[in-house]
C-alpha positions in Angstrom: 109.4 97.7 125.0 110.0 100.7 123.0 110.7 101.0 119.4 113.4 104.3 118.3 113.1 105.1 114.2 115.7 107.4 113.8 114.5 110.6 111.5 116.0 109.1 108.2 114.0 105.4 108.8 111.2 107.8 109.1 112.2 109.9 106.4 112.7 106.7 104.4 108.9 105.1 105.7 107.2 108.2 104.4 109.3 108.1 101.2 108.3 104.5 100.2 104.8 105.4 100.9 104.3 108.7 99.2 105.9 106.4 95.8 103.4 103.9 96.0 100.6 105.7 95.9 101.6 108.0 93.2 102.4 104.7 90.9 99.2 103.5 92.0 97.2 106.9 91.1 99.5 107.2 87.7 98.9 103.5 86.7 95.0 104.1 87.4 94.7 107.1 85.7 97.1 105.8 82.5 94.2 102.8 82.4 91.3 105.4 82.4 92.8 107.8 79.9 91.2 108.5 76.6 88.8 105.5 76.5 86.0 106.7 73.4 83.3 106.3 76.4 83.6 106.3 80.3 80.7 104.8 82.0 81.0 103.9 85.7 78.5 102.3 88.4 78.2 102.1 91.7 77.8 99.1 93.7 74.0 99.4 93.7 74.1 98.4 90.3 72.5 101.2 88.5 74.6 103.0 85.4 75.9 106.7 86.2 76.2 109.1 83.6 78.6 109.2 80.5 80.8 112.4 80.6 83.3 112.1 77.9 82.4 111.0 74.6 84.9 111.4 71.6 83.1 112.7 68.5 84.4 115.1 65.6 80.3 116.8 65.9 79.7 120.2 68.2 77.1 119.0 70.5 76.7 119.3 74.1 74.4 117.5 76.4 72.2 120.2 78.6 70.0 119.3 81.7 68.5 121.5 84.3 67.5 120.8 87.8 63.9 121.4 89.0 64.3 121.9 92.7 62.7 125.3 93.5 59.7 126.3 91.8 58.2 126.1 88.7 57.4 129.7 87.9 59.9 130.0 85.0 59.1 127.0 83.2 57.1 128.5 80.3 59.6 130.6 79.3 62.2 127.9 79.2 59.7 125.8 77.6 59.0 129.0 74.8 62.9 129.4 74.4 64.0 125.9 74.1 61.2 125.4 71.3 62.0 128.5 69.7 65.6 127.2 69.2 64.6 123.6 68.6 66.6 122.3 71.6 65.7 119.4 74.3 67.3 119.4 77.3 66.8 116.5 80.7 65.1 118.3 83.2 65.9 116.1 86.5 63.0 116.5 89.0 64.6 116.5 92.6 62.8 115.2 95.7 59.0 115.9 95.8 59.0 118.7 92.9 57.2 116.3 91.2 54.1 116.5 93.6 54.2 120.0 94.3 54.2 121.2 90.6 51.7 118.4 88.4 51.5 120.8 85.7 54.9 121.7 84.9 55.9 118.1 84.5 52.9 118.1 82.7 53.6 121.1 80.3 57.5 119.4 80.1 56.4 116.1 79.4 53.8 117.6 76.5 56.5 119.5 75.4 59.0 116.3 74.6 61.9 117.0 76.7 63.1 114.2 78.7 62.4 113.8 82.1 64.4 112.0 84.8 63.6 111.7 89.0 66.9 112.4 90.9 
């Protein structure tokens, strides 16, 4: 048994489709759009960062990644005190066992410290 589309069923198929998803991608994106807060998380359970938060203050949120050495970390330490400032430093994979005495010197220093 064969089935013959002509080109305009096709035409037509691809049409219908191509609609759908865009009302489905507008009406999702309508939903999400200028909410004060977005949080999200996964299906594990675990919260995922806020990135948008409305607010009429200047203030940014700062993080760095420790994931290659640790030989710069005093001066960041110096300049970030110097300026008042506290940033998240997120400590990827085993930085963490490989450099005690940074976390050390980051925890002493009051900045927050996350494990990603």
């Amino acid at each position: 048994m064969f089935l013959v589309f002509s080109k305009e069923k096709i035409f037509t198929y691809l049409i219908s489709v191509l609609t759908v998803t865009l009302l489905f991608v507008g009406v999702a994106n309508y939903q999400t759009k200028d909410q004060d807060i977005i949080e999200a998380s996964s299906n594990t359970g675990k919260l995922l960062p806020i990135y948008k938060v409305k607010t009429e203050q200047k203030k940014v949120a700062l993080t760095m990644n420790c994931a290659w050495n640790a030989d710069d970390i005093d001066k960041i330490l110096e300049v970030l005190k110097e300026n008042n400032v506290k940033i998240t430093f997120f400590m990827v994979g085993d930085w963490i066992d490989k450099y005690p005495k940074a976390v050390k010197k980051i925890n002493d220093a009051g900045q927050e410290i996350r494990k990603s």
